[in-house]
C-alpha positions in Angstrom: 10.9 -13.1 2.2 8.4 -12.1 4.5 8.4 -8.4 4.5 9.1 -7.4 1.4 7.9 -3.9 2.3 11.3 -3.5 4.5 13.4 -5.2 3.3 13.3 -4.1 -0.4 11.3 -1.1 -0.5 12.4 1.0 2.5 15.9 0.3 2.3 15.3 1.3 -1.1 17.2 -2.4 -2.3 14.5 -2.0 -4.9 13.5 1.4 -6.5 10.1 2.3 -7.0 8.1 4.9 -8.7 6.7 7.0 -5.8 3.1 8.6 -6.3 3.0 10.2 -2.5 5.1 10.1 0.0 4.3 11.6 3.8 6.7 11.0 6.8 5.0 8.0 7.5 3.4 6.4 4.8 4.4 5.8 0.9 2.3 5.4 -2.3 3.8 3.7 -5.0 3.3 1.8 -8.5 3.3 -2.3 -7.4 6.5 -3.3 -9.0 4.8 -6.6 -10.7 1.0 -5.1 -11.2 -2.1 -7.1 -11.0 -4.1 -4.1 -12.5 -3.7 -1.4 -15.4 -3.5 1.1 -12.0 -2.1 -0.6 -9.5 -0.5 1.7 -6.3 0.2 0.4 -2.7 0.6 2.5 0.2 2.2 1.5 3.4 3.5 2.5 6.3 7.3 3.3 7.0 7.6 1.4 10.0 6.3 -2.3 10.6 3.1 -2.9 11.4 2.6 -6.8 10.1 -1.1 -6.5 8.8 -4.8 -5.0 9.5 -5.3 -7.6 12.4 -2.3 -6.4 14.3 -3.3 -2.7 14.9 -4.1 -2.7 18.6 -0.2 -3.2 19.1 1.0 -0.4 17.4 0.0 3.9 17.6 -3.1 4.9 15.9 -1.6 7.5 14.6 0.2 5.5 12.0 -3.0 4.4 11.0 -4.8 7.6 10.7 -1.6 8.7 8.4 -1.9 5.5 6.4 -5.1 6.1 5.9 -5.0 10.1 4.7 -2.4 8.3 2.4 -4.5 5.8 1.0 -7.6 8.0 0.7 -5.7 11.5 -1.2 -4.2 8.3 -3.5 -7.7 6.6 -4.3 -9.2 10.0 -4.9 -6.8 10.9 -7.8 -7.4 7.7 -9.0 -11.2 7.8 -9.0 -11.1 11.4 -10.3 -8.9 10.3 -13.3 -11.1 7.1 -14.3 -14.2 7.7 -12.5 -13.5 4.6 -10.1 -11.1 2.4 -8.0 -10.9 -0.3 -5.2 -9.0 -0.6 -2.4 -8.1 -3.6 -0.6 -5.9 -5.1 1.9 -5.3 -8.7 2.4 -4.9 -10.8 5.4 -3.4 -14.3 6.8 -2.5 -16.6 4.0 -3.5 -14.1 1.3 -1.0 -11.5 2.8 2.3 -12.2 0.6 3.6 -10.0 2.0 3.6 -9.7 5.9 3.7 -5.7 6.1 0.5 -3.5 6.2 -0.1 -2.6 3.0 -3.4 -0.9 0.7 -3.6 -1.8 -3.0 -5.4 1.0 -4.5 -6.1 0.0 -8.4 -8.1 0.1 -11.0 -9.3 -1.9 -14.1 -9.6 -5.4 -14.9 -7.4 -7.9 -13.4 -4.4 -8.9 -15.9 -4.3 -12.5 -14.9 
């Protein structure tokens, strides 16, 4: 599977416990976390990864991003920090722009 983004999560194949939701993006709980808080927030349309952002309208990046920033502030203001990441080529699982926004030590 190379977008697991689409083809489970927005066709709603698999169900997920949503934290934000916009007309563009979603925030929800990684369905196998790697962290105590572990959200992602991506886009509703497919935009493959960080890299590939000239191709598409920046205004699905600017509401990815309002996403990704309201999410890591509740998170910061409830434990008093958090990361956000992204990853890219060979680290990208999954091939869908996506923001981990967690918190905590890493389980594994």
């Amino acid at each position: 599977m190379d977008d697991f983004y689409c083809e489970q999560v927005l066709s709603k194949k698999t169900v997920v416990n949503v934290v934000a939701e916009t007309a563009d993006a979603i925030a929800f709980h990684h369905t196998k976390p790697f962290w105590p808080v572990h959200i992602v927030v991506i886009p509703k349309v497919h935009v493959p990864s960080l890299t590939d952002l000239a191709n598409y309208d920046a205004t699905i990046v600017h509401a990815v991003m309002a996403l990704v920033t309201q999410v890591a502030k509740q998170v910061e203001a409830e434990h008093g920090a958090c990361r956000v990441l992204t990853n890219l080529g060979d680290y990208q699982d999954s091939k869908h722009l996506h923001f981990h926004v967690n918190y905590g030590d890493s389980f594994s």
